[in-house]
C-alpha positions in Angstrom: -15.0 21.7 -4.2 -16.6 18.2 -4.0 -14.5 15.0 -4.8 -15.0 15.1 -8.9 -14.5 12.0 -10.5 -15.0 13.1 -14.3 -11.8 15.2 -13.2 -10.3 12.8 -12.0 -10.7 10.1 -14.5 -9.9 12.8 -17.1 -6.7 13.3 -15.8 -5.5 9.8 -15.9 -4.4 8.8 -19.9 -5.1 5.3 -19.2 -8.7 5.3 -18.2 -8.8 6.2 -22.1 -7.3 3.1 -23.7 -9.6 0.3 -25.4 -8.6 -3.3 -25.3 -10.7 -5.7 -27.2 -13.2 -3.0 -28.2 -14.1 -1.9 -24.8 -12.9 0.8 -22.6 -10.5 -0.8 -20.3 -11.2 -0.9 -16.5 -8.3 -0.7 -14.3 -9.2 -3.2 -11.1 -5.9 -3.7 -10.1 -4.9 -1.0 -7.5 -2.8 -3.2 -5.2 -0.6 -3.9 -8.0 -0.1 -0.4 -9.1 -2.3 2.8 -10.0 -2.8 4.5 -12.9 -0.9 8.0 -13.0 -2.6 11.7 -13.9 -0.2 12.8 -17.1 1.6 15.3 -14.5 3.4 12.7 -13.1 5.5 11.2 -16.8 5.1 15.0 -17.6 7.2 16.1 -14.5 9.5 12.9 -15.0 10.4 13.6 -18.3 10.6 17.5 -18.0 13.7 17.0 -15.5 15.4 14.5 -17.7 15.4 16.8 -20.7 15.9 20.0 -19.0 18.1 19.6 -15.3 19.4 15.6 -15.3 22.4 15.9 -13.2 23.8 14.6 -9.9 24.1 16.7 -7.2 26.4 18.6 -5.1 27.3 20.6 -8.3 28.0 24.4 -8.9 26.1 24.8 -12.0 22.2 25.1 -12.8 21.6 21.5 -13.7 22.7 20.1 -10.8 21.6 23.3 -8.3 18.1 22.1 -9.5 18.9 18.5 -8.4 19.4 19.2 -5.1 16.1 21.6 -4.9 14.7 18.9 -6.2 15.6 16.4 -3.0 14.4 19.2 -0.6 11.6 19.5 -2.0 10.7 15.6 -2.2 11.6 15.2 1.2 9.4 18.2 1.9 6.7 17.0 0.1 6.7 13.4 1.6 7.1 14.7 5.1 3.4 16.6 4.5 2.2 13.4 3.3 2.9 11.3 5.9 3.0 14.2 8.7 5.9 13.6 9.4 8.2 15.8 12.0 11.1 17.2 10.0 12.6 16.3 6.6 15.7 14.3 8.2 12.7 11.5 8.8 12.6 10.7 5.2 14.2 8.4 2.8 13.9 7.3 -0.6 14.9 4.0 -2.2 14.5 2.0 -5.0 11.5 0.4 -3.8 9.7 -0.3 -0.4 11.2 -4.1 -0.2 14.6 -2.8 -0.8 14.4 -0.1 1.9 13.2 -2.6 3.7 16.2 -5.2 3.4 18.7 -2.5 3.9 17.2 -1.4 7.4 16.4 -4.6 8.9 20.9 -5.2 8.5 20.9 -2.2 10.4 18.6 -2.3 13.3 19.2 -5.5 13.6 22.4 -4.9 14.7 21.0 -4.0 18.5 19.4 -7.7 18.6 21.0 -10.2 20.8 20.7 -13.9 21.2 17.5 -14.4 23.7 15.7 -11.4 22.2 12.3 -11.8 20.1 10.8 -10.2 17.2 6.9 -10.7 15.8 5.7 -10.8 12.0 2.3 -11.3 11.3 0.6 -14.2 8.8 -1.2 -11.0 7.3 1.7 -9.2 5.5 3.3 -9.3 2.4 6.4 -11.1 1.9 8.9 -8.1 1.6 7.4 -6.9 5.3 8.2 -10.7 6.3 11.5 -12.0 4.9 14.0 -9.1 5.1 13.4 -9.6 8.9 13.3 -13.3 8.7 16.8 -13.1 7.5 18.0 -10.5 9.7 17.1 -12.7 13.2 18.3 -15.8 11.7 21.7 -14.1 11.7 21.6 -12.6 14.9 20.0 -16.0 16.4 16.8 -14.0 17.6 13.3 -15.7 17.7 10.8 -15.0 15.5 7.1 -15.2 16.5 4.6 -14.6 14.2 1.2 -13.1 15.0 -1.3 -15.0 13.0 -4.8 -14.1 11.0 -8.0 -14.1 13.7 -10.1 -16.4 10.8 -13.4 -15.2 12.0 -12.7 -10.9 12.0 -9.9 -11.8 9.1 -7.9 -9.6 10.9 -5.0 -9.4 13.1 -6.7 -9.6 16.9 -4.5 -7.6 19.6 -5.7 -10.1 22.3 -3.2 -12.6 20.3 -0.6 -10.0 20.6 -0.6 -10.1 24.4 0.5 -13.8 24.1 3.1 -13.2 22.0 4.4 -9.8 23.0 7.1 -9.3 26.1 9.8 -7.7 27.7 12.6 -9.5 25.2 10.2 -8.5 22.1 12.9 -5.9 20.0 10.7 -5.3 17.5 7.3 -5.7 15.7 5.9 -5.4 12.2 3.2 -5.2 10.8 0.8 -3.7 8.1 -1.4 -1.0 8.2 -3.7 -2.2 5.5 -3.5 -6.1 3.9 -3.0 -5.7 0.1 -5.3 -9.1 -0.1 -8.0 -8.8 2.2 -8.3 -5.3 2.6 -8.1 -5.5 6.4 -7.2 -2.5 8.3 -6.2 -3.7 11.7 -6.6 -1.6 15.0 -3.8 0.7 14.9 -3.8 2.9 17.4 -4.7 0.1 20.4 -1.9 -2.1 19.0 1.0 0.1 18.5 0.3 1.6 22.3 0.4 -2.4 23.5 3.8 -2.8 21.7 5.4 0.5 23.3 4.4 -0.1 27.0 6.1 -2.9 26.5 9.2 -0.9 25.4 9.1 -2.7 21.8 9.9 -0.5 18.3 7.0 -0.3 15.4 7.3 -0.9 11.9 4.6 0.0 9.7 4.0 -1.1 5.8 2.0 1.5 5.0 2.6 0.2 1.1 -0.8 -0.6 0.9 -2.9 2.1 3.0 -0.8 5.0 1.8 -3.5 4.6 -1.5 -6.7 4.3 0.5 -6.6 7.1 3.7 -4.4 9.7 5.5 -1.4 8.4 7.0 -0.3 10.7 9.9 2.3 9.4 11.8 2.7 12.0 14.4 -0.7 10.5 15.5 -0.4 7.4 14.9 3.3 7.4 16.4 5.0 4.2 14.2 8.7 4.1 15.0 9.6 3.6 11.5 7.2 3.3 8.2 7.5 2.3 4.8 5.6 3.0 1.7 5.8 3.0 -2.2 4.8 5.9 -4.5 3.6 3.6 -7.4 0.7 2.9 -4.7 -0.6 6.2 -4.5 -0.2 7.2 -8.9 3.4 8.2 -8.3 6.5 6.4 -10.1 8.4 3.1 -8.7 10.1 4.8 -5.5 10.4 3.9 -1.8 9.8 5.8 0.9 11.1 5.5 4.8 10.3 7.4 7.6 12.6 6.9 11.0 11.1 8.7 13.6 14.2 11.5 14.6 15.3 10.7 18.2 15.8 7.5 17.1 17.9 8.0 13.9 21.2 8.9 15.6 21.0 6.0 17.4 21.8 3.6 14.3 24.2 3.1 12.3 23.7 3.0 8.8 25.9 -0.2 7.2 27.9 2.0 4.8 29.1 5.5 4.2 26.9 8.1 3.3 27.2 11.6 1.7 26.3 14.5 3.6 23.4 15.1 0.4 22.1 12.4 1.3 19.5 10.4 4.6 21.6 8.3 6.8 19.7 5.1 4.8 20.0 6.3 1.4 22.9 4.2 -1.0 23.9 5.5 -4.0 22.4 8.0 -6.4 19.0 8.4 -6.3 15.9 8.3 -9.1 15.8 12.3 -9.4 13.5 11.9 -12.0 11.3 9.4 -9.9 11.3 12.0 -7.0 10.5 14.7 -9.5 7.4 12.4 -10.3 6.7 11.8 -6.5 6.5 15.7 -6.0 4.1 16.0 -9.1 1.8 13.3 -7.7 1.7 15.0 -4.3 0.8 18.7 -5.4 -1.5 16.4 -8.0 -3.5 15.6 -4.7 -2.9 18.6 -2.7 -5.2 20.3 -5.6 -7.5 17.4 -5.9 -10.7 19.1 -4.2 -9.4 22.6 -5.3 -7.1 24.2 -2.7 -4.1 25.8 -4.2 -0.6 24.7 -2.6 1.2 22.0 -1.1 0.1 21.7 2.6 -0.8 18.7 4.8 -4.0 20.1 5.0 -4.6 20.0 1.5 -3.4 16.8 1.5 -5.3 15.4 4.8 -8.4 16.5 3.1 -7.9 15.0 -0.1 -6.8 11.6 1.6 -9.9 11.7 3.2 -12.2 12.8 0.2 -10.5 9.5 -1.1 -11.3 7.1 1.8 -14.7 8.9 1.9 -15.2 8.0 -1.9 -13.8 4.2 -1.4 -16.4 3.3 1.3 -19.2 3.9 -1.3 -17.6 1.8 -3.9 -17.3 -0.6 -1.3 -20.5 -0.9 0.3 -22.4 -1.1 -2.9 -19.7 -3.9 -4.1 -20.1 -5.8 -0.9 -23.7 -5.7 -1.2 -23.8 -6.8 -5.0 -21.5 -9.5 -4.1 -24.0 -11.1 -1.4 -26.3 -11.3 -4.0 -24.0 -14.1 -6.3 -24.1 -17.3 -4.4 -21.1 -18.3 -6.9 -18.8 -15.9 -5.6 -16.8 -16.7 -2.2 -15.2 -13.3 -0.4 -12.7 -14.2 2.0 -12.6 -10.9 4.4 -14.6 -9.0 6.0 -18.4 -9.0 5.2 -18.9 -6.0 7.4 -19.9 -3.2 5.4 -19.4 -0.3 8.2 -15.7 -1.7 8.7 -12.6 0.0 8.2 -10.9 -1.4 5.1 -9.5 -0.8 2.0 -11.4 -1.5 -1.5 -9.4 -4.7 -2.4 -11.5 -8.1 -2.6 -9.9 -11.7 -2.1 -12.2 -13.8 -4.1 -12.7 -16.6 -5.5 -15.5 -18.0 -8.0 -17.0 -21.9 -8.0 -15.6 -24.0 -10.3 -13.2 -21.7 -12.0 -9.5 -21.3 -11.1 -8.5 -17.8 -10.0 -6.2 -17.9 -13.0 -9.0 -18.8 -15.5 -11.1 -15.6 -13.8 -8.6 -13.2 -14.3 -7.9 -14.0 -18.1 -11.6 -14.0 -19.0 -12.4 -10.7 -17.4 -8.8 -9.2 -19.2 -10.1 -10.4 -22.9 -13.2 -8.0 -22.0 -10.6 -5.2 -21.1 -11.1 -5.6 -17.2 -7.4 -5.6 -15.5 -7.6 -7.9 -12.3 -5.1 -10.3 -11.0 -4.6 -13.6 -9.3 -2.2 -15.8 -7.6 -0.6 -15.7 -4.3 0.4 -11.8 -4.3 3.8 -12.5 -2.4 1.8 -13.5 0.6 2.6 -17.0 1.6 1.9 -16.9 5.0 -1.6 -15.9 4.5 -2.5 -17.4 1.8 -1.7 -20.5 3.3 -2.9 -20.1 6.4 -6.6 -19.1 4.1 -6.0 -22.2 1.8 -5.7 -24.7 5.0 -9.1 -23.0 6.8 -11.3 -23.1 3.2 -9.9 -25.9 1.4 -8.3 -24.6 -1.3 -4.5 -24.9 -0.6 -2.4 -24.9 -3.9 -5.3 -24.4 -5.8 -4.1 -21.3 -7.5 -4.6 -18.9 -4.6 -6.5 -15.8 -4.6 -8.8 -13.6 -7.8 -8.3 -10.3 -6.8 -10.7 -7.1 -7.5 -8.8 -3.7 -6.4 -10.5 -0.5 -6.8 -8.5 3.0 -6.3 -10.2 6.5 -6.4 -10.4 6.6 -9.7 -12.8 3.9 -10.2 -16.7 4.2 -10.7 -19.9 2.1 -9.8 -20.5 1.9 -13.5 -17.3 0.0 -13.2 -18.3 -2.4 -11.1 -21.6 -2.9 -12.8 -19.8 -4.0 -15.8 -18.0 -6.7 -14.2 -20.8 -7.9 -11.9 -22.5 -8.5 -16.2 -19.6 -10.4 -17.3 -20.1 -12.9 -14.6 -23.2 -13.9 -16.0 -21.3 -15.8 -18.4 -19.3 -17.3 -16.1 -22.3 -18.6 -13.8 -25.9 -17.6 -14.4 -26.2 -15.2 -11.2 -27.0 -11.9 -13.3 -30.8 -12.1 -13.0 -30.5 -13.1 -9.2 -28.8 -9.9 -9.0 -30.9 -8.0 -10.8 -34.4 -9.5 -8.8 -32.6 -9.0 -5.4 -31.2 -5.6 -6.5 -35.1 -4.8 -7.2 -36.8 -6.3 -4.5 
């Protein structure tokens, strides 16, 4: 079956709603995806019916724990992971994140070096920040190549070495869109005996994520990302789990990096969303290939949103992307932008009064946004307007905002003649 977007769309409630008399268009993926009604349906079903802790001897609580195997299982086919003892859930990516960094770094030592980059997000930045400022280890950061808006692995070579205990990085920038080379920089960093963490937050939306392939050390991602509920997810590859020492005790119910009691409804949600896209192009079951496939349908889908936005953008003079122009690169659909003579602030609340959701601001990347700001003259000017499509969206869509702006800047018939000629 071929990627079906009527299906798609009709699954989602929100796609539905109006807002100022116009069907609402949902251009905020970064910040969140819309969820197919199986998700709230499968969240709400286990609260009325099984809500219990586990470890019990009584139905309730027998389906709780069936319920964390098959989570675990389910995530594990998602990310390709080895075996279900590689998988973790938390309240949310930047909390999993925190937690972890207390533990690993535990094995830094004064004289030792980790590297962040200038293209993540905050919560991939400061948890570590924190953790080598207690251990007295130096930070290094890896910063934005301005021409590829990327991260360049040549400027990893000066920064990377035999004291380097650990680098992280993102898999896809939830500003830019920029996917950087994966597979050349994550070998670099382990010939020179250095461990990998991936923020896969982001990408886990826009592509397969296999990480027997792509061979991270460690990985985290959110469900609310890919149309699941707010839950975090962390993989720790397994020779390396009995190795560290989680910071307090845990039950034998639960991973070594789980705290507490966990959202059972959320992960009842999570395993909704993944048979949701294990069935997306047809197949019946849960399997990675069903799920590899569908991933890839996505991505597949994405690039021809993005090509045709791309080239409708180099058509409005008005409009300045900041990312790549390319339009055979690898990248996500999420568009940094900003518009002449209008703040990002005042962009995004005249396209929300016609019912299209996008955002703006500094999206909890300071680093970059900075580092942008300084090169293009627009520091503390409100930041970033931010268009993010998901696989749910449609050219039509896009049209529909590219209409609007005519009222914003006259550019609609310079469109229109260069779309023509």
């Amino acid at each position: 079956m071929p990627f079906n977007i009527s299906k798609i769309r009709s699954s989602i409630p929100a796609l539905s709603q109006i807002h100022q008399k116009n069907r609402v268009i949902y251009f905020n993926g970064p910040g969140g995806t819309q969820v197919p009604a199986c998700v709230p349906e499968a969240m709400a079903n286990y609260l009325i019916h099984t809500n219990s802790n586990i470890g019990a001897p009584f139905p309730a609580s027998q389906k709780t724990d069936e319920l964390m195997d098959q989570a675990r299982s389910a995530m594990k086919l998602f990310l390709n992971a080895k075996d279900n003892k590689e998988i973790s859930f938390g309240l949310n990516m930047t909390s999993l994140t925190f937690n972890f960094s207390r533990i690993l770094s535990k094995t830094w030592n004064p004289g030792d070096n980790i590297i962040l980059t200038d293209l993540d997000h905050d919560s991939n930045v400061a948890p570590w920040v924190l953790a080598a400022q207690e251990r007295g280890v130096e930070i290094r950061f890896w910063p934005l190549d301005k021409i590829t808006m990327n991260l360049n692995p040549k400027d990893l070579e000066n920064l990377l070495d035999k004291k380097t205990r650990l680098v992280s990085l993102t898999m896809a920038s939830n500003l830019l869109g920029s996917v950087p080379d994966l597979d050349l920089i994550i070998k670099k960093i382990h010939e020179m005996g250095s461990l990998v963490f991936l923020d896969a937050t982001h990408a886990c939306a826009h592509f397969p994520i296999d990480t027997q392939k792509l061979n991270p050390d460690f990985l985290v991602c959110s469900a609310y990302k890919f149309s699941g509920p707010h839950l975090g997810v962390l993989y720790t590859k397994l020779d390396l789990i009995e190795n560290l020492i989680p910071e307090i005790y845990h039950s034998p119910y639960h991973s070594q990096w789980e705290l507490g009691t966990q959202n059972f409804e959320a992960l009842a949600g999570l395993v909704a969303i993944l048979n949701y896209k294990s069935g997306m192009l047809g197949a019946e079951g849960l399997s990675r290939k069903n799920l590899e496939n569908s991933m890839q349908a996505i991505a597949n889908y994405e690039r021809q949103l993005i090509q045709y936005f791309l080239k409708e953008l180099s058509f409005i003079p008005e409009i300045q992307l900041y990312g790549t122009h390319d339009f055979n690169a690898q990248r996500t659909p999420t568009f940094a932008l900003r518009i002449k003579n209008k703040t990002p602030q005042e962009t995004a609340e005249y396209f929300a009064k016609r019912g299209i959701f996008t955002a703006s601001g500094y999206f909890h990347c300071s680093r970059l946004i900075q580092s942008l700001g300084q090169t293009f003259g627009f520091e503390n000017q409100g930041g970033i307007w931010r268009v993010g499509l998901a696989y749910y969206n449609t050219q039509e869509e896009i049209d529909v905002l590219l209409n609007y702006l005519s009222d914003l800047h006259q550019v609609q018939s310079k469109r229109i003649h260069s779309v023509l000629v």
